[in-house]
C-alpha positions in Angstrom: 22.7 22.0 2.3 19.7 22.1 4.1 19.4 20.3 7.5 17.9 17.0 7.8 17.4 14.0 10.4 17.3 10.8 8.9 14.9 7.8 10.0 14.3 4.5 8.8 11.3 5.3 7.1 9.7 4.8 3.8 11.7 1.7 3.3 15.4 3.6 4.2 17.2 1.8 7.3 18.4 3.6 10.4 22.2 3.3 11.3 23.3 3.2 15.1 25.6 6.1 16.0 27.6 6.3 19.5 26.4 9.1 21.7 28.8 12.4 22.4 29.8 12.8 25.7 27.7 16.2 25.9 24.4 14.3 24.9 24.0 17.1 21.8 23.9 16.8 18.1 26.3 16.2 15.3 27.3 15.8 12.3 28.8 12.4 10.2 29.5 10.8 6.8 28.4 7.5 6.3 31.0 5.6 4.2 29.0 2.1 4.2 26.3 0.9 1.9 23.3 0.5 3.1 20.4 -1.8 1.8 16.7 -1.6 2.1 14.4 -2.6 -0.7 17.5 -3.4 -2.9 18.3 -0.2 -2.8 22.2 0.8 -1.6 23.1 4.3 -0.4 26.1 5.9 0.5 27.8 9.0 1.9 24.7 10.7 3.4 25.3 13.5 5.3 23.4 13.6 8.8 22.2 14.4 11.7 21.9 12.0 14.7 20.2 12.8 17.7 19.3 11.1 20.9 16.1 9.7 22.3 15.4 9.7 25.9 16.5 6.0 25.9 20.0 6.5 24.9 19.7 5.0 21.1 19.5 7.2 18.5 17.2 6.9 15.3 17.3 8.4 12.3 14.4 10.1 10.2 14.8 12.0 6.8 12.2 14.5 7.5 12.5 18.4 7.3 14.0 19.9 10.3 12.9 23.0 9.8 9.4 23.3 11.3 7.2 25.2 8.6 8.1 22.8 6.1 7.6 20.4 8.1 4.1 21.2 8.9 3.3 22.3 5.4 4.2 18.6 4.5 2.1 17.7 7.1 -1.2 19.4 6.2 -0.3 18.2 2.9 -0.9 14.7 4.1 -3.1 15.4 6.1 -5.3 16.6 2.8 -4.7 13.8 0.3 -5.4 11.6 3.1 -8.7 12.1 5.0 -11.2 12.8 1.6 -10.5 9.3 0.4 -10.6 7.7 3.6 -14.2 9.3 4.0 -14.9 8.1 0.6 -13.8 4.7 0.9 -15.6 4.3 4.2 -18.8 5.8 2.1 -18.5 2.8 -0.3 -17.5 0.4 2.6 -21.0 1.3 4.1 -22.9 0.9 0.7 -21.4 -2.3 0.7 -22.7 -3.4 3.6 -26.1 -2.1 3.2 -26.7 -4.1 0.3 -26.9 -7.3 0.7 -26.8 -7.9 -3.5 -23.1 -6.8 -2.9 -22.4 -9.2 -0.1 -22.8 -12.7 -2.4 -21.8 -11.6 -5.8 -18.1 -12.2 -6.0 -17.0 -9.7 -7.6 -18.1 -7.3 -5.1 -17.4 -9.1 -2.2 -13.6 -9.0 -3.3 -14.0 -5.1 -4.5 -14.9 -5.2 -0.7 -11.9 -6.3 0.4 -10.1 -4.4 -1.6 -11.6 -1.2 -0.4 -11.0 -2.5 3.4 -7.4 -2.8 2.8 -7.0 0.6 1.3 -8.9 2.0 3.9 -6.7 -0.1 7.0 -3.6 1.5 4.4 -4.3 5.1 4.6 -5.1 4.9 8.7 -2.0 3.1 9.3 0.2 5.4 7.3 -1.2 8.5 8.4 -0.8 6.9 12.0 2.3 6.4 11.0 3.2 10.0 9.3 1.7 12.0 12.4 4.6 10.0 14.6 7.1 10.2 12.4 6.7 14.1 12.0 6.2 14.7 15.4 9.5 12.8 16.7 7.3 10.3 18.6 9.3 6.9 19.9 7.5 3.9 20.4 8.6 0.4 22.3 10.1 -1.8 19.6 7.5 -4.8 20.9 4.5 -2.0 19.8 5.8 -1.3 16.5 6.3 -4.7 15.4 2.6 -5.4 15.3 2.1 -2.3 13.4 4.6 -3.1 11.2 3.4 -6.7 10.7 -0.1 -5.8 9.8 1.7 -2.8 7.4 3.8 -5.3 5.3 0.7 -7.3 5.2 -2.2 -5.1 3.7 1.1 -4.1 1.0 1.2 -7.8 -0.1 -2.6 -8.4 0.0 -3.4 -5.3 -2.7 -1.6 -6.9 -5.8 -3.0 -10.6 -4.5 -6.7 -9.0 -4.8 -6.2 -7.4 -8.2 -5.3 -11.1 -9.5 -8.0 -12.5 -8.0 -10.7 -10.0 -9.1 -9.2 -10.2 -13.2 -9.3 -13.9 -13.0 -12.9 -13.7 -11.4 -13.7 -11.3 -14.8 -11.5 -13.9 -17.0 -14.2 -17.0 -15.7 -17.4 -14.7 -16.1 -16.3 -13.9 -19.5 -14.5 -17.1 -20.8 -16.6 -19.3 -19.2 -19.8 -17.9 -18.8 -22.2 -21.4 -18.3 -19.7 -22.5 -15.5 -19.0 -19.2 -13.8 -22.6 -19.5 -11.5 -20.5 -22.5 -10.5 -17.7 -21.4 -9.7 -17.5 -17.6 -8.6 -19.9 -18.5 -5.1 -19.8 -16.2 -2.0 -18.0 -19.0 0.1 -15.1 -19.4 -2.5 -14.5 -16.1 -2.5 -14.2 -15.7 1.2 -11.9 -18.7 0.9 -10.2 -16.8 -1.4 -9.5 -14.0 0.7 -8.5 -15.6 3.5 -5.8 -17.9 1.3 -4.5 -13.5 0.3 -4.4 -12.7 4.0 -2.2 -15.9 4.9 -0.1 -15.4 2.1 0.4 -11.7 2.7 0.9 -12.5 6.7 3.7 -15.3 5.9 6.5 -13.1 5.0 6.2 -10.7 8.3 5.5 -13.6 10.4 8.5 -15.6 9.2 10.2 -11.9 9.6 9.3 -11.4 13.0 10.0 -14.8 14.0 13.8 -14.1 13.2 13.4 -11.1 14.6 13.1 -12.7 18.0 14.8 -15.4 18.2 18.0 -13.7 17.3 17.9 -9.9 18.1 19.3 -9.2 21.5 17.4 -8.1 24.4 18.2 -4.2 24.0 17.2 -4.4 20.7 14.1 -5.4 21.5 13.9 -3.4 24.2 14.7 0.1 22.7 12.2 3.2 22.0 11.9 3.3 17.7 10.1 5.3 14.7 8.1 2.8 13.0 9.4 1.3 10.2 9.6 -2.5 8.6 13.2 -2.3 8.6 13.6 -2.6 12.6 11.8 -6.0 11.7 14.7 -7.2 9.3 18.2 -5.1 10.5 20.4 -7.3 8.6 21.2 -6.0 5.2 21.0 -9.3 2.9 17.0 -9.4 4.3 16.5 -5.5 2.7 17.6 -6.9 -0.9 15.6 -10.1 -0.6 12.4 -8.9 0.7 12.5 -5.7 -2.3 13.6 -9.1 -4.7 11.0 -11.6 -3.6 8.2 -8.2 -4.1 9.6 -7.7 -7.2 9.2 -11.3 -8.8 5.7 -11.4 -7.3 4.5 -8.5 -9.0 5.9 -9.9 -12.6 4.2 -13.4 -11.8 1.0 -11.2 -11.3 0.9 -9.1 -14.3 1.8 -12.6 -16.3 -1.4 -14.2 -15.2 -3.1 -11.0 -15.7 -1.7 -10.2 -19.5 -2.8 -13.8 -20.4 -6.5 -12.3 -18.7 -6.6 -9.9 -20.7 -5.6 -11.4 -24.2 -8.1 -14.0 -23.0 -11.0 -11.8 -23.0 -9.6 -10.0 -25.8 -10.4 -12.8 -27.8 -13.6 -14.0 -26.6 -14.5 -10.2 -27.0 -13.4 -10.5 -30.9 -15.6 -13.8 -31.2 -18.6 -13.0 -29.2 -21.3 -10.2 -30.9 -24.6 -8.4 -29.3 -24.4 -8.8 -25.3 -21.9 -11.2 -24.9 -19.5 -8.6 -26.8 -20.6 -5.3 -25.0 -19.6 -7.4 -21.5 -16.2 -8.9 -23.2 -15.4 -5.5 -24.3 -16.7 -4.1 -20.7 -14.1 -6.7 -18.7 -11.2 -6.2 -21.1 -11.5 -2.3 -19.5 -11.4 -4.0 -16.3 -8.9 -5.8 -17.0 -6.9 -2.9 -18.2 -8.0 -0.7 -14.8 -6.1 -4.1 -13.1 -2.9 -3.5 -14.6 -2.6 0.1 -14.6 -3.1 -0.2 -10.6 -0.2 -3.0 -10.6 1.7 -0.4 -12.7 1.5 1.5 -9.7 2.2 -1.0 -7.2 5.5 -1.4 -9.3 5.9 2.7 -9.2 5.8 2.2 -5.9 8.4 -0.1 -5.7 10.6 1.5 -7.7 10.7 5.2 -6.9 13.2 4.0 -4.1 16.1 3.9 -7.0 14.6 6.9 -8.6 15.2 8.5 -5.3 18.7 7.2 -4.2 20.4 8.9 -7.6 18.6 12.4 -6.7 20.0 11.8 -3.3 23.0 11.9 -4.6 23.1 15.2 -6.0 20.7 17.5 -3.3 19.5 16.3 0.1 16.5 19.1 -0.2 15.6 17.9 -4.1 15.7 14.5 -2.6 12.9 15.2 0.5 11.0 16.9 -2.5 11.1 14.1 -4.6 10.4 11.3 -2.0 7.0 13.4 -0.7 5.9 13.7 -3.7 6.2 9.8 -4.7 4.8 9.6 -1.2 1.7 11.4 -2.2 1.4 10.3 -6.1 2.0 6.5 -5.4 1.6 5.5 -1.1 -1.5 7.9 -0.8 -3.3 9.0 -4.1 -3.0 5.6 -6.3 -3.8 3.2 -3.8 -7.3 5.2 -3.0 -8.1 6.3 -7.1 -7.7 3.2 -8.2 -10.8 1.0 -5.8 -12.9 4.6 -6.8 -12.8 4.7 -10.1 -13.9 1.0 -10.5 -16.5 1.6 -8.2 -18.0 4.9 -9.8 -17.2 2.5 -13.4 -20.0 -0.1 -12.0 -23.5 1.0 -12.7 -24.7 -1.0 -10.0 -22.5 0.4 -7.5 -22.8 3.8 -8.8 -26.2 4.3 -8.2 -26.1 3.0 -4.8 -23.8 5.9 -4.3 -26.2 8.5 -5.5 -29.2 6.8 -4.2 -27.5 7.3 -0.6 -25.3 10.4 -1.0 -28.7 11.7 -1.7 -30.2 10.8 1.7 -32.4 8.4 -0.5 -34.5 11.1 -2.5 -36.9 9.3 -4.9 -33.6 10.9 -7.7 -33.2 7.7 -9.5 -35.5 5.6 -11.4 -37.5 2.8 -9.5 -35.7 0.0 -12.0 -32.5 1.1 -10.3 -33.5 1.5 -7.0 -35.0 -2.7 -7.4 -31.6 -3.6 -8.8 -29.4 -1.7 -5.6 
């Protein structure tokens, strides 16, 4: 079996594990559940080492060190491109000042700032986590905190930019009216408060009934030092879980909405019904993958069961496909789908060369 050290990490909790006399290594069964995201697993074999502080945590990450850094560089890969990318549009965004009181791009902003905050704290994360590194407790809780809330606040802008193309579309005379720059921003700060409430409420707990070597010990990185108790796991994975049905509800009856109003309208009105109903269906394929997300925890747990070394496979590669990849394709293909925003692109990828039609440049 090949040799692993198991963290907390990636939604799996660390167990405590009483020092040998001789301050080395070795090797136990653990006979008790445990729960993080809903998930339960049981009778992992591991290996527990020490930190300098005397606690030991617990990181399922390759101990052998070419794999190790092959996974690494592999990050490292998927990582950085999109996070120049989405810093590209980010810029375009603010260039253009068209962008910065239509709504629909001012959220598309957002969305592209959280993705972007997402990949640097992960990576941040990864580079610690693959290098052993222990942090104070009272550092990672911030980290953790603003973690849990740029998860929430992805789905929570997806709903708001389908029911933003559900009022252009279905109510096109009032949508002037009612899709202004200041709601918007009203809007996005009502997803930040939302998103903060559940690791502020978290936190809260957190200090007011941990004890004072809890808080005090050296620790990778992970939410679950934020919510140790195992009830807490099951109902923070639960209460994710119901939120992303509610959302994909209200964005179902979006897109049967426009589905209709693209059956009724004809000429323009249709080509731009037709045009959101796409939109719409770009919304739910990245809350698909939100829920992917979510779920390859259980997908993971039964290949645990069979082969530890399968298992690290099989959890990188979700890592990659749904943490990394989806969460940067998703904002890029719907900004290379908008013409608008797509020739902004080219007009300044191309150092703006006179490449694009004068009509366009007017409209960027």
């Amino acid at each position: 079996m090949a040799e692993v050290v198991l963290q907390g990490l990636d939604g799996f909790a660390a167990w405590p594990f009483k020092p040998r006399a001789d301050g080395g290594h070795r090797c136990a069964v653990i006979d008790s559940p445990v729960l993080s995201r809903g998930l339960a697993i049981s009778r992992v074999q591991i290996i527990a080492s020490m930190n300098a502080s005397g606690n030991e945590q617990m990181q399922l990450i390759q101990v052998d060190p070419v794999r190790r850094n092959i996974s690494l560089a592999l990050t490292q890969i998927f990582v950085w491109p999109f996070i120049y990318l989405i810093f590209l549009m980010l810029l375009i965004f603010s260039k253009k000042e068209a962008f910065r009181t239509e709504t629909r791009y001012i959220l598309f902003g957002h969305s592209l700032l959280v993705d972007l905050m997402f990949l640097f704290l992960t990576d941040f994360v990864v580079l610690l986590s693959y290098n052993f590194v222990l942090l104070p407790l009272h550092f990672c809780i911030p980290i953790c905190m603003l973690m849990e809330a740029i998860t929430a606040c992805a789905p929570l802008t997806i709903i708001a930019m389908c029911v933003e193309r559900y009022v252009a579309i279905c109510m096109p005379l009032r949508h002037q009216a009612i899709s202004t720059s200041r709601r918007a921003l009203i809007v996005i700060l009502i997803i930040w408060i939302l998103s903060s409430i559940n690791p502020f409420v978290d936190m809260f707990i957190l200090i007011s009934t941990a004890s004072r070597e809890y808080l005090s010990q050296l620790t990778h990185c992970h939410y679950e030092i934020m919510i140790p108790e195992k009830i807490r796991h099951f109902a923070r994975g639960l209460l994710y879980i119901v939120g992303l049905v509610f959302i994909l509800i209200i964005e179902i009856f979006c897109y049967v909405m426009i589905y209709l109003a693209a059956r009724a309208a004809s000429g323009d009105n249709k080509k731009s019904a037709s045009k959101g109903q796409r939109t719409i269906s770009l919304h739910i394929l990245q809350l698909f993958l939100c829920t992917a997300e979510v779920m390859c925890p259980y997908i993971e747990a039964v290949v645990m069961q069979y082969d530890i070394q399968t298992y690290l496979t099989v959890r990188f590669i979700n890592f990659l496909a749904f943490s990394i990849t989806s969460r940067a394709v998703s904002p890029l293909v719907y900004g290379f789908r908008d013409e608008k925003f797509y020739a902004a692109m080219v007009y300044y990828i191309r150092c703006k060369n006179n490449t694009i039609s004068s009509d366009t440049i007017k409209q960027i």
